[in-house]
Structure formats: C-alpha cells, structure tokens
PyMOL Python script that loads the backbone (N, CA, C, O; Angstrom):
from pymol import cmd

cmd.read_pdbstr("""\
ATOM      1  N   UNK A   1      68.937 -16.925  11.125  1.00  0.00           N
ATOM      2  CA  UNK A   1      68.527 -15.639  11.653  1.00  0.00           C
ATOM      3  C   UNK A   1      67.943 -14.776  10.545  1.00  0.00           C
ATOM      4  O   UNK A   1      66.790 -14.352  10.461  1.00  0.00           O
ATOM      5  N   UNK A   2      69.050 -14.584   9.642  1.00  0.00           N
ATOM      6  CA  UNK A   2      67.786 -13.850   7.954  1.00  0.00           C
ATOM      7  C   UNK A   2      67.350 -14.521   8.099  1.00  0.00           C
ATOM      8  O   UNK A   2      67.415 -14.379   9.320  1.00  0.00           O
ATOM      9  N   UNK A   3      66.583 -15.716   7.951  1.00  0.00           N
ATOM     10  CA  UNK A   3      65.949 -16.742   7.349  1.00  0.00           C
ATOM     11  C   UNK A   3      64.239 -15.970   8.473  1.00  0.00           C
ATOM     12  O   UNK A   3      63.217 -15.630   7.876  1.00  0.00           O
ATOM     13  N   UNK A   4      64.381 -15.863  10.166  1.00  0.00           N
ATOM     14  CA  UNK A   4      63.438 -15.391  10.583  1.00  0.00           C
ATOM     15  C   UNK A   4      63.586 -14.240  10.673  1.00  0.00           C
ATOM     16  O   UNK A   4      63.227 -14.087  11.841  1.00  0.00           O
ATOM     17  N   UNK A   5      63.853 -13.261  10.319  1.00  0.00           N
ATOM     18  CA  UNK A   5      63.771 -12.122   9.690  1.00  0.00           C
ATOM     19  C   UNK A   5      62.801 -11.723   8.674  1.00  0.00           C
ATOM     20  O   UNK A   5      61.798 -11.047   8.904  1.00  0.00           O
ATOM     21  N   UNK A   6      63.289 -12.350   7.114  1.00  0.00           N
ATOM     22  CA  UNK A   6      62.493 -12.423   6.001  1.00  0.00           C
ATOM     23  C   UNK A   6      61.267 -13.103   6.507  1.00  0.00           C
ATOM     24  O   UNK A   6      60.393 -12.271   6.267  1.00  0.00           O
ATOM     25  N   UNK A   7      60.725 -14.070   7.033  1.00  0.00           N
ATOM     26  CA  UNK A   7      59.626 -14.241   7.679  1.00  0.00           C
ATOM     27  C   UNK A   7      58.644 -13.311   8.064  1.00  0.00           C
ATOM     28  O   UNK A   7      57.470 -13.121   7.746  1.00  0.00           O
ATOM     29  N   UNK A   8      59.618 -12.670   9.003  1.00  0.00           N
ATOM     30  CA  UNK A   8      59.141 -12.046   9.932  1.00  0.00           C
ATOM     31  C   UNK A   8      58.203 -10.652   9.333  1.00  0.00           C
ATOM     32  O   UNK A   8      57.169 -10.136   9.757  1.00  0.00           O
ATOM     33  N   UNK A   9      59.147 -10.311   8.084  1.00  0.00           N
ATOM     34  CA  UNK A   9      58.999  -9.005   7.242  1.00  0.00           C
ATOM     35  C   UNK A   9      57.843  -9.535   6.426  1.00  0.00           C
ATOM     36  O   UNK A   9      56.896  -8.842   6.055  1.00  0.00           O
ATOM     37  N   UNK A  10      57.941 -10.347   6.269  1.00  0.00           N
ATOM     38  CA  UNK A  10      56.966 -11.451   4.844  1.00  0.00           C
ATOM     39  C   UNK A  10      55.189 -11.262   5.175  1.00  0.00           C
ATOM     40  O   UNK A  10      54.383 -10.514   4.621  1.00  0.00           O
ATOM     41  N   UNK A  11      54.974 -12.305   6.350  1.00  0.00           N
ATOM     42  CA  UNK A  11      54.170 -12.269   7.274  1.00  0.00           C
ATOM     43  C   UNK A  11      53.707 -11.868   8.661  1.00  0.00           C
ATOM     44  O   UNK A  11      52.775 -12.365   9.293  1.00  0.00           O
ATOM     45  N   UNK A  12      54.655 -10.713   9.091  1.00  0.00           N
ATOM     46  CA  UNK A  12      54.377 -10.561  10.200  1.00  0.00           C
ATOM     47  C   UNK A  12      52.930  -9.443  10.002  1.00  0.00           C
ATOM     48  O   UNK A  12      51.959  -9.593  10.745  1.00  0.00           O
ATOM     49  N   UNK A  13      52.947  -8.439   9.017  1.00  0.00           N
ATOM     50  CA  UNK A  13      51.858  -7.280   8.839  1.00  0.00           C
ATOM     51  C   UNK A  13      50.442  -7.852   8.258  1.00  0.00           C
ATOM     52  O   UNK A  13      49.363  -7.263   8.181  1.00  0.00           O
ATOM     53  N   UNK A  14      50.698  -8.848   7.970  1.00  0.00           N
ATOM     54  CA  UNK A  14      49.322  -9.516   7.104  1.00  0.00           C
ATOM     55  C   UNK A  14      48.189  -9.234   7.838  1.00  0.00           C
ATOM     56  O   UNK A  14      48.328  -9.148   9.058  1.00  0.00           O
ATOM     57  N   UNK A  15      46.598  -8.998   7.131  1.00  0.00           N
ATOM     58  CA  UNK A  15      45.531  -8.898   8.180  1.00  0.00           C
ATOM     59  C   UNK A  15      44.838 -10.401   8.181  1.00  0.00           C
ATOM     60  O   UNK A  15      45.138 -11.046   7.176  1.00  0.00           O
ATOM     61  N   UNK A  16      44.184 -10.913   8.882  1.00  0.00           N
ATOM     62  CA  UNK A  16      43.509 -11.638   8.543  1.00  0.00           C
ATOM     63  C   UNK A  16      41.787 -11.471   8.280  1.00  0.00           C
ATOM     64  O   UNK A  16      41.044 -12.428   8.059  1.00  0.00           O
ATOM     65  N   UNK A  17      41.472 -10.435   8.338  1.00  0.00           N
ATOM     66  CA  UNK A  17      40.236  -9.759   7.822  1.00  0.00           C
ATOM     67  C   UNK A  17      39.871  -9.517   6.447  1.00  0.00           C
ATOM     68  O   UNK A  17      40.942  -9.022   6.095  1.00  0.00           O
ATOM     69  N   UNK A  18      39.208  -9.497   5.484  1.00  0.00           N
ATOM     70  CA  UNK A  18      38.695  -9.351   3.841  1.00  0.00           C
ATOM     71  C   UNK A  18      38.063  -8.366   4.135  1.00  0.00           C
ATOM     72  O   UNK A  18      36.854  -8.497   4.326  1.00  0.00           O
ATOM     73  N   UNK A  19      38.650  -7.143   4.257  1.00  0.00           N
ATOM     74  CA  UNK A  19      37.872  -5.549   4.249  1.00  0.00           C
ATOM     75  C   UNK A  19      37.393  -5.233   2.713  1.00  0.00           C
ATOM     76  O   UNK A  19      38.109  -5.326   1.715  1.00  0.00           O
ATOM     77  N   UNK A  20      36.441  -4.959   2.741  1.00  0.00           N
ATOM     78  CA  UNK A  20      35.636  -4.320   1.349  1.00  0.00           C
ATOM     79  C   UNK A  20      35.277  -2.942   1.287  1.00  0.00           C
ATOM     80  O   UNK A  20      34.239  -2.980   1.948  1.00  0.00           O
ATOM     81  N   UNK A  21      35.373  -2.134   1.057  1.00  0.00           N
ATOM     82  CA  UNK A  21      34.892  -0.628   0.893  1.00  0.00           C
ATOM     83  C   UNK A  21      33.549  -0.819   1.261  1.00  0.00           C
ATOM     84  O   UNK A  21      33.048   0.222   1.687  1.00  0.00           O
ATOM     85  N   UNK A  22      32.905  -1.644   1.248  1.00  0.00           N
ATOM     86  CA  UNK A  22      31.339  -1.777   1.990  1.00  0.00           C
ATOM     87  C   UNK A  22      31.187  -1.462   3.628  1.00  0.00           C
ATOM     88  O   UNK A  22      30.398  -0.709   4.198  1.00  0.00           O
ATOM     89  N   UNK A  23      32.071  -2.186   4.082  1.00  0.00           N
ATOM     90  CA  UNK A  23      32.250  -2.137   5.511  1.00  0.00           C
ATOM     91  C   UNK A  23      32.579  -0.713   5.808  1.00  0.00           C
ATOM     92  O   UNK A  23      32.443  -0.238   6.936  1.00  0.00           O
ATOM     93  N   UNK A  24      33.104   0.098   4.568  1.00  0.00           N
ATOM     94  CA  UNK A  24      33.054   1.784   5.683  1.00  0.00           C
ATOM     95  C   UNK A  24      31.601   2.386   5.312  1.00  0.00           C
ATOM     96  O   UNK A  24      31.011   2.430   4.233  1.00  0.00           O
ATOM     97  N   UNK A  25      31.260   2.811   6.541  1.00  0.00           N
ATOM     98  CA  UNK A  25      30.134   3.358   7.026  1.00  0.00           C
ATOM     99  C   UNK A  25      30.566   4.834   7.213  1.00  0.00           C
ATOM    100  O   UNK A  25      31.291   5.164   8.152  1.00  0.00           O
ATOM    101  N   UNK A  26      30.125   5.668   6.339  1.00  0.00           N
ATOM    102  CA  UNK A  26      30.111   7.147   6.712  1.00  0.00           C
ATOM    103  C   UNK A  26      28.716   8.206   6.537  1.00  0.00           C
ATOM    104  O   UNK A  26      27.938   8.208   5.583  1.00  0.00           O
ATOM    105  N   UNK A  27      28.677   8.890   7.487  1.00  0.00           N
ATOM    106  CA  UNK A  27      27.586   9.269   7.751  1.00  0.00           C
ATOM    107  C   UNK A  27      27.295  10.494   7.288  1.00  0.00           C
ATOM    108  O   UNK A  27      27.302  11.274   8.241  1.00  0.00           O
ATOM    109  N   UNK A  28      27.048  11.018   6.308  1.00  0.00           N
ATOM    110  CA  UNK A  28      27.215  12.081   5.833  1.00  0.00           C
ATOM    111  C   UNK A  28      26.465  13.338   6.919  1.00  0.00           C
ATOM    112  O   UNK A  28      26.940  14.453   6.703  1.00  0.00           O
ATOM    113  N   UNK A  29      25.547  13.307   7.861  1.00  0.00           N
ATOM    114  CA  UNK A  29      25.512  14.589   8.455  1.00  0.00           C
ATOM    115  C   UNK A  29      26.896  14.695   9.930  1.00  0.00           C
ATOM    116  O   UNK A  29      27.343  15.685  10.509  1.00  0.00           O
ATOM    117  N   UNK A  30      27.137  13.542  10.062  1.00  0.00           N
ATOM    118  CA  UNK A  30      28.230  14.178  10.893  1.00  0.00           C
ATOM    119  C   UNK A  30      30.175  14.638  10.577  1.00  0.00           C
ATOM    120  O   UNK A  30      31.178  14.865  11.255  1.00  0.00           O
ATOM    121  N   UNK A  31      29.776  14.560   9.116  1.00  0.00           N
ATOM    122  CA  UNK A  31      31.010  15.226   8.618  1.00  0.00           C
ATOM    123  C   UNK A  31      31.067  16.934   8.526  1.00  0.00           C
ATOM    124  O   UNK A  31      30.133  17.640   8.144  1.00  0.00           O
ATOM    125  N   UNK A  32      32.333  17.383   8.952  1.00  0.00           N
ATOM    126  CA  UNK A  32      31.962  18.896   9.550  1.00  0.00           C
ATOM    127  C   UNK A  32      33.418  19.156   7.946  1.00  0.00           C
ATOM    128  O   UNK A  32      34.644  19.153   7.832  1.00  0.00           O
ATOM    129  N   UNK A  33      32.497  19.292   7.282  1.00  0.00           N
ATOM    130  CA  UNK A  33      33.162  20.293   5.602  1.00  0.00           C
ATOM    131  C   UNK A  33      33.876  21.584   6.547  1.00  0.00           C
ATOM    132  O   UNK A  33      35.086  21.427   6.713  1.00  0.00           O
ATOM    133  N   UNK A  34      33.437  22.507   7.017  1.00  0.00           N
ATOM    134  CA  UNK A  34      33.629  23.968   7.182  1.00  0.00           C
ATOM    135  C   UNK A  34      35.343  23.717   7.800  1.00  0.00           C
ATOM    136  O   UNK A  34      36.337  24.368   7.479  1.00  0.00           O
ATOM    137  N   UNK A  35      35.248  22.445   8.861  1.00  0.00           N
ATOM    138  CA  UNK A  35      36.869  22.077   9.752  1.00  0.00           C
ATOM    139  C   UNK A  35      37.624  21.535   8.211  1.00  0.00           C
ATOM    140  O   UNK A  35      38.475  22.115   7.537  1.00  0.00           O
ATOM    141  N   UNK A  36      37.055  20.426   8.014  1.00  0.00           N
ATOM    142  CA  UNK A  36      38.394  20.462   6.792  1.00  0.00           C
ATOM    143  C   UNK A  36      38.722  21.146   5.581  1.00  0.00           C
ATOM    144  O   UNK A  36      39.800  21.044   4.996  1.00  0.00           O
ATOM    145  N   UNK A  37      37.562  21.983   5.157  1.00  0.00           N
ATOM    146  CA  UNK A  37      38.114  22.699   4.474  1.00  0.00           C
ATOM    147  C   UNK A  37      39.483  24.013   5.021  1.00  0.00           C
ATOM    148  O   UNK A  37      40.609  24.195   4.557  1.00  0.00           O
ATOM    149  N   UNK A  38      38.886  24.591   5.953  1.00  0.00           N
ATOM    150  CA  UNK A  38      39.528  25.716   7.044  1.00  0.00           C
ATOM    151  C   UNK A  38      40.700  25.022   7.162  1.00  0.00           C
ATOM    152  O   UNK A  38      41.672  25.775   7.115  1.00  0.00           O
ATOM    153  N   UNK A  39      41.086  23.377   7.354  1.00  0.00           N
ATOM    154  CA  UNK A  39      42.537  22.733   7.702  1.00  0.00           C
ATOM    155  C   UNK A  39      43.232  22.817   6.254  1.00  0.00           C
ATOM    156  O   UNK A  39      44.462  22.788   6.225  1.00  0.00           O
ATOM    157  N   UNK A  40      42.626  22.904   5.241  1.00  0.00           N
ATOM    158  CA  UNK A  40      43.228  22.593   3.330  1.00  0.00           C
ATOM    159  C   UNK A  40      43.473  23.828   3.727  1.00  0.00           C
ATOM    160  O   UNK A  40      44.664  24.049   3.946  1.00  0.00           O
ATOM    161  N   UNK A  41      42.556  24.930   3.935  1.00  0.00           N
ATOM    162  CA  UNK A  41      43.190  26.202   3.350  1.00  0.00           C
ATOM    163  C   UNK A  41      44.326  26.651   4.648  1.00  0.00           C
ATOM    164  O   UNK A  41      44.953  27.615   4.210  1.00  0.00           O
ATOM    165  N   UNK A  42      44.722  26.377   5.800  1.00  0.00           N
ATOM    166  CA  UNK A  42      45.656  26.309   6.781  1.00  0.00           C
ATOM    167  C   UNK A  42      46.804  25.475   5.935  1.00  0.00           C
ATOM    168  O   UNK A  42      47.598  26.300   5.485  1.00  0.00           O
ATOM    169  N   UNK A  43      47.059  24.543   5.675  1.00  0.00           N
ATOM    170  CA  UNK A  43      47.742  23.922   4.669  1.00  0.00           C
ATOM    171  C   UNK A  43      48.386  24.747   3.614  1.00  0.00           C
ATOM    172  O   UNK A  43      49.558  25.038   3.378  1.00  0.00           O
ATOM    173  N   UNK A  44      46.999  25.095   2.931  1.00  0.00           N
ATOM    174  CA  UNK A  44      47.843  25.206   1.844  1.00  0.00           C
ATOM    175  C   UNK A  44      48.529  26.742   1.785  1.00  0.00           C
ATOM    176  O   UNK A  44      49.318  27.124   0.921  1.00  0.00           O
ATOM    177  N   UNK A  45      48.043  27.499   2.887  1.00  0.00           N
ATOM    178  CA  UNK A  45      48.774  28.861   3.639  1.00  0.00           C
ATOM    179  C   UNK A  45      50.599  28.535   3.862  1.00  0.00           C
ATOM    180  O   UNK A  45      51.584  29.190   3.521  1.00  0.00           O
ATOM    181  N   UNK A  46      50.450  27.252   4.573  1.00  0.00           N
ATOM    182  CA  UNK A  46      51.452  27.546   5.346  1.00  0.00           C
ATOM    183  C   UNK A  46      52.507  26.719   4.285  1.00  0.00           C
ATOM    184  O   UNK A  46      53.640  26.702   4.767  1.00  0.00           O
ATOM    185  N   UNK A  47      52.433  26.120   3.137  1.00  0.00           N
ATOM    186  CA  UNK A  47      52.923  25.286   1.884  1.00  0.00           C
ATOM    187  C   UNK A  47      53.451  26.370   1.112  1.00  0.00           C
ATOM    188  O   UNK A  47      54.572  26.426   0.605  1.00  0.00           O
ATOM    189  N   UNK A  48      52.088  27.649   1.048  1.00  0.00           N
ATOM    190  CA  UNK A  48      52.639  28.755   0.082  1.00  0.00           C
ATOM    191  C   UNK A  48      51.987  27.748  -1.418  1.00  0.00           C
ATOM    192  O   UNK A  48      52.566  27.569  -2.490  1.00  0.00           O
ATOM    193  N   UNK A  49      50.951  27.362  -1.087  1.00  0.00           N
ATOM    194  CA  UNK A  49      50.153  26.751  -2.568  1.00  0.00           C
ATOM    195  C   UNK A  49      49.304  27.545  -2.682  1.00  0.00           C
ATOM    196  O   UNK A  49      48.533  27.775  -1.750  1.00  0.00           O
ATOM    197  N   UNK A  50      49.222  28.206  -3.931  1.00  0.00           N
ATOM    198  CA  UNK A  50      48.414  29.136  -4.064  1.00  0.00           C
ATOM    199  C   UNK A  50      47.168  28.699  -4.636  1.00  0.00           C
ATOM    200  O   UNK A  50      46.191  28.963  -3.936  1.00  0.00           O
ATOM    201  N   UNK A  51      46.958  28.154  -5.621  1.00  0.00           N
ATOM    202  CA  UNK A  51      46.433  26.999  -6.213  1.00  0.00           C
ATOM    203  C   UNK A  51      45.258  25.917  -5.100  1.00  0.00           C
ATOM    204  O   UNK A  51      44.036  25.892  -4.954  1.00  0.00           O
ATOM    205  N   UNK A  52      46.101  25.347  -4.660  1.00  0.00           N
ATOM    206  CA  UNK A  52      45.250  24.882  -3.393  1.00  0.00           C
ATOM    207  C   UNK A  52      43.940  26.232  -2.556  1.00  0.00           C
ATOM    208  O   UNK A  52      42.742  26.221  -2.272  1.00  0.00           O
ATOM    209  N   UNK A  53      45.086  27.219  -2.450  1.00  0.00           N
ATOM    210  CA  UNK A  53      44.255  28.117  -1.223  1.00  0.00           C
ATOM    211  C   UNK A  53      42.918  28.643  -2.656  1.00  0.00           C
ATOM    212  O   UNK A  53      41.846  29.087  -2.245  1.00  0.00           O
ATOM    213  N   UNK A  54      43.082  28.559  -3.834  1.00  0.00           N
ATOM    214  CA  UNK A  54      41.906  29.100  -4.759  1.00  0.00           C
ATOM    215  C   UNK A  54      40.894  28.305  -5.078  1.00  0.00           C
ATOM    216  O   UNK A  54      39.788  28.686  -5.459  1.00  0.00           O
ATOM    217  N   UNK A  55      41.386  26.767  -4.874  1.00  0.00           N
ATOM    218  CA  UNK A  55      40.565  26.403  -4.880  1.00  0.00           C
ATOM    219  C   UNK A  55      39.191  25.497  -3.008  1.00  0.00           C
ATOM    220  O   UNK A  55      38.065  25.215  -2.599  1.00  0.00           O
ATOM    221  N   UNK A  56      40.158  25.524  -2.831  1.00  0.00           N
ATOM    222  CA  UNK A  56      39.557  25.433  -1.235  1.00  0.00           C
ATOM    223  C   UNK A  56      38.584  26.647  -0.680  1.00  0.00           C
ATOM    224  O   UNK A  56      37.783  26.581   0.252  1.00  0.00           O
ATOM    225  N   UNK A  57      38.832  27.558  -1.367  1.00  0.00           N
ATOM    226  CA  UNK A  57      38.344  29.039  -0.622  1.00  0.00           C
ATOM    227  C   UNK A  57      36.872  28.844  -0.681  1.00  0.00           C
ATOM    228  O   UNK A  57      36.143  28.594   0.279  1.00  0.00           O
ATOM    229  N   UNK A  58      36.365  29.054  -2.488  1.00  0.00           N
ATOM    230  CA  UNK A  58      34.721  28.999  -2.495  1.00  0.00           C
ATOM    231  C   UNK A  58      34.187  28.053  -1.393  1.00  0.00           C
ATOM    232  O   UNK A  58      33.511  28.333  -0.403  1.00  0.00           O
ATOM    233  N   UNK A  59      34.645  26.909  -1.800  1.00  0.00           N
ATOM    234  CA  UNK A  59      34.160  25.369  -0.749  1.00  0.00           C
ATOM    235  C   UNK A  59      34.039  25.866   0.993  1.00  0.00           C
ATOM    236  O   UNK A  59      32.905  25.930   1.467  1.00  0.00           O
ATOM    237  N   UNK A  60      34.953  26.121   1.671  1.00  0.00           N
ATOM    238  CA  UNK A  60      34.900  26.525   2.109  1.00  0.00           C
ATOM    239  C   UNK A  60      33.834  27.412   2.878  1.00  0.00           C
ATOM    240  O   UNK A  60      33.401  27.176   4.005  1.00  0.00           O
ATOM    241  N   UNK A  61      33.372  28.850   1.769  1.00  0.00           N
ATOM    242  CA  UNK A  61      32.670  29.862   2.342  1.00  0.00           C
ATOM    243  C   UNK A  61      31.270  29.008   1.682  1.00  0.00           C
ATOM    244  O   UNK A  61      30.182  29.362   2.138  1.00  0.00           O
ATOM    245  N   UNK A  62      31.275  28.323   1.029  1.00  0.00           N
ATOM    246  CA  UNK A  62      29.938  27.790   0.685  1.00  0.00           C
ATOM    247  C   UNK A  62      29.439  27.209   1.665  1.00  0.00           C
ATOM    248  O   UNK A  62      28.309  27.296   2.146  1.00  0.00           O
ATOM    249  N   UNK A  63      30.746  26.312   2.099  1.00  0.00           N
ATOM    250  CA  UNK A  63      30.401  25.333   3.917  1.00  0.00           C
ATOM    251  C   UNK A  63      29.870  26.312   4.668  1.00  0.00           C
ATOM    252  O   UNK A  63      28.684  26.238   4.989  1.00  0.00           O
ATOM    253  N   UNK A  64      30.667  27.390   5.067  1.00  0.00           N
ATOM    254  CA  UNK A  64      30.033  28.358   6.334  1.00  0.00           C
ATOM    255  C   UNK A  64      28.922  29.192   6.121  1.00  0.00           C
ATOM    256  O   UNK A  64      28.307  29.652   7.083  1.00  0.00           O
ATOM    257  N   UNK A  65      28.589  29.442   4.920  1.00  0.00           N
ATOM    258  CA  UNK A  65      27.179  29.936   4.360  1.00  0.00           C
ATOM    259  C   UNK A  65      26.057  28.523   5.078  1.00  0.00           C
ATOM    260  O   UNK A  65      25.093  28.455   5.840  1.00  0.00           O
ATOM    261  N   UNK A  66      26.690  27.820   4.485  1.00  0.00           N
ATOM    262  CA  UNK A  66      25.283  26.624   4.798  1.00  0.00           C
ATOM    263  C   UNK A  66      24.958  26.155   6.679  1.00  0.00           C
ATOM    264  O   UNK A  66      23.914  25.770   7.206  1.00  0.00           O
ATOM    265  N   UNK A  67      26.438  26.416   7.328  1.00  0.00           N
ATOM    266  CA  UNK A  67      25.897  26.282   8.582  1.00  0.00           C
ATOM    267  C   UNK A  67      25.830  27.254   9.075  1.00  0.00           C
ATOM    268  O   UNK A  67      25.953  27.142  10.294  1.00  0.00           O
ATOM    269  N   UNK A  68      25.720  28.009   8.818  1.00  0.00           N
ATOM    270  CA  UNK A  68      24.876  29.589   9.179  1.00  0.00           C
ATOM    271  C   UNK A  68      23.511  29.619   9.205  1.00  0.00           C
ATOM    272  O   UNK A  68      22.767  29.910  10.141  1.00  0.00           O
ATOM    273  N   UNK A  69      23.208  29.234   7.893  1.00  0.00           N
ATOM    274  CA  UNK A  69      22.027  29.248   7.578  1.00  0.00           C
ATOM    275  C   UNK A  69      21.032  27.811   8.377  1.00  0.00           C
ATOM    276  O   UNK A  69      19.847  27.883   8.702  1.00  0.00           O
ATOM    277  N   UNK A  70      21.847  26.726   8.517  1.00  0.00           N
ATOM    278  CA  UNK A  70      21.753  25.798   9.572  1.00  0.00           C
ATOM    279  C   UNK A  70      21.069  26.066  11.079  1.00  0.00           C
ATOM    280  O   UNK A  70      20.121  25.503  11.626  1.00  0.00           O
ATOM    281  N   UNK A  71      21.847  27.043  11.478  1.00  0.00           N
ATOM    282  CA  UNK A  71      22.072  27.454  12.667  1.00  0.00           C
ATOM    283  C   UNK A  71      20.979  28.689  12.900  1.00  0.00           C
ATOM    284  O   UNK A  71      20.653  28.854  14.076  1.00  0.00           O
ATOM    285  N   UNK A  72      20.406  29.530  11.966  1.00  0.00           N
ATOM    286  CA  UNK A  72      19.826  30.611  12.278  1.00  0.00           C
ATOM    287  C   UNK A  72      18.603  31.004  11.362  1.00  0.00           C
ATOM    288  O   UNK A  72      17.928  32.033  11.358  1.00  0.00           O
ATOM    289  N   UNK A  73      18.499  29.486  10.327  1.00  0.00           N
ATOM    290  CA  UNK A  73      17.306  29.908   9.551  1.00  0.00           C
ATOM    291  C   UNK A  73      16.508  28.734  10.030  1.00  0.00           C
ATOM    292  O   UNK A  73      16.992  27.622   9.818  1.00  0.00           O
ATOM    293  N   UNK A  74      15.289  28.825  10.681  1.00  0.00           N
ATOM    294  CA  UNK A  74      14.826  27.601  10.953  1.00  0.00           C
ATOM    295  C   UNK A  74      14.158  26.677  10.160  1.00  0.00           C
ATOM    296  O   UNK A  74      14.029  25.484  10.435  1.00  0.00           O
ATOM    297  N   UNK A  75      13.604  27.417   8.868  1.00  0.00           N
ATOM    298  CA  UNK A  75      13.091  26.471   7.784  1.00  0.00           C
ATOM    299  C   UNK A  75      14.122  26.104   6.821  1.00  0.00           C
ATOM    300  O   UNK A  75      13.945  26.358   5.630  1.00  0.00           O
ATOM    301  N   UNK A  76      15.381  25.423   7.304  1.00  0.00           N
ATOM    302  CA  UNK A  76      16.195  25.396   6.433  1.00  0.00           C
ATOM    303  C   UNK A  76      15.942  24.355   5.474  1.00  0.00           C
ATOM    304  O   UNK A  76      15.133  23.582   5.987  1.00  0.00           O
ATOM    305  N   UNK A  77      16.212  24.035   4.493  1.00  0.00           N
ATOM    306  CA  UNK A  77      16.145  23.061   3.795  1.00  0.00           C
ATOM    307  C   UNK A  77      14.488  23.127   2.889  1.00  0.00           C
ATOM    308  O   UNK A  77      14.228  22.302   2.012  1.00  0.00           O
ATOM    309  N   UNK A  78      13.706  24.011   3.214  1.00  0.00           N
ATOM    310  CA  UNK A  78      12.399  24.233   3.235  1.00  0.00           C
ATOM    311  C   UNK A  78      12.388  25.244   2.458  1.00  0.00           C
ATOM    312  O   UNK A  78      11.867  25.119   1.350  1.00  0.00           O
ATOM    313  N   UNK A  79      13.065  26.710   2.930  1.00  0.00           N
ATOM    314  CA  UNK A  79      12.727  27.853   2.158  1.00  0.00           C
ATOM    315  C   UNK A  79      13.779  28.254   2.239  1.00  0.00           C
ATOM    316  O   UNK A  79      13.676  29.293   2.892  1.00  0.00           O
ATOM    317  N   UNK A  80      15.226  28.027   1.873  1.00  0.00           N
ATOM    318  CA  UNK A  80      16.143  29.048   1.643  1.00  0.00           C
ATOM    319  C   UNK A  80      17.023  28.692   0.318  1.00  0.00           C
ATOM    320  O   UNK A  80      16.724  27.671  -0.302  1.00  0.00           O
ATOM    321  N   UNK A  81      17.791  29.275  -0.004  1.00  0.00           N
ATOM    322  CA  UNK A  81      19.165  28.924  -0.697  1.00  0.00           C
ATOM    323  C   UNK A  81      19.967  28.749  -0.352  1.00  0.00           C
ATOM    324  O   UNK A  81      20.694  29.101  -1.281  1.00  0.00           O
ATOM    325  N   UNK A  82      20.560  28.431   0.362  1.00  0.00           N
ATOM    326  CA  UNK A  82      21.952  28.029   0.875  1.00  0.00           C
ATOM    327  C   UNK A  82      22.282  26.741  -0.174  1.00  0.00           C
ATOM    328  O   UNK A  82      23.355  26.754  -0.777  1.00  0.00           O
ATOM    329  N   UNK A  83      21.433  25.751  -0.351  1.00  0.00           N
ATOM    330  CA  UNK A  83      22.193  24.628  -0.914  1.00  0.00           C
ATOM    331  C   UNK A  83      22.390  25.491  -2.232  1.00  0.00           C
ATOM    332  O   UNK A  83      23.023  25.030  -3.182  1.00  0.00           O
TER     333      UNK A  83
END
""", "prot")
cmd.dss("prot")
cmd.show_as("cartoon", "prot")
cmd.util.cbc("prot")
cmd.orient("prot")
C-alpha cells in the first residue's frame, strides 16, 4: 500500500509535454497595464506596503495617461507624447 502510494506521489503529476518558454505566445496589445497595475496598487493598500504603493503609482498613471490619450487623441502614436 506505501509502496502505491510513493508511486502514486512519484509519478502521478508528471506532464508528458516538453513546454519551452517559446510556446507562450503573448500579445502585447491585449495586455491591459492600467488593470494590473490598479490590482498592485489595491494590494499593496490593503498589505500596508508602502514601498510597493511608490513604486506602482508612476506606472500606473503613466498607463492611464497613455489610454487616454489612446482613446481621445486620434493621431496617437503620430503626434503626441504620451509614450
């Protein structure tokens, strides 16, 4: 009974797949910065990290500067500063 137990623990989680960091595919325009930053600094509010919330903050308002400017400058990327 240990005997299929230790087995069980041994080999039962194994993958049989060879994942490479190649195989992740991320798409950089559909990552939304402004939500996870806003979740770090929710975090690090409710942790009482102060540290965290100083450095999350700029990032943050830099994110919501840029989809602002996204959203309401139409030559973006063309004629503004935001980046």
């Amino acid at each position: 009974m240990r005997f299929l137990f230790f087995l069980l623990i041994l080999f039962g989680c194994q993958t049989k797949h060879n994942l490479k960091p190649s195989d992740t595919k991320l798409k950089e325009s559909e990552r939304n910065w402004e939500a996870l930053y806003a979740r770090e600094l929710s975090n690090a509010l409710t942790h009482d990290d102060v540290a965290a919330f100083h450095f999350f903050w700029p990032l943050y308002m830099q994110e919501r500067s840029r989809n602002k400017c996204k959203k309401y400058n139409i030559q973006h990327n063309i004629n503004c500063n935001c980046l």
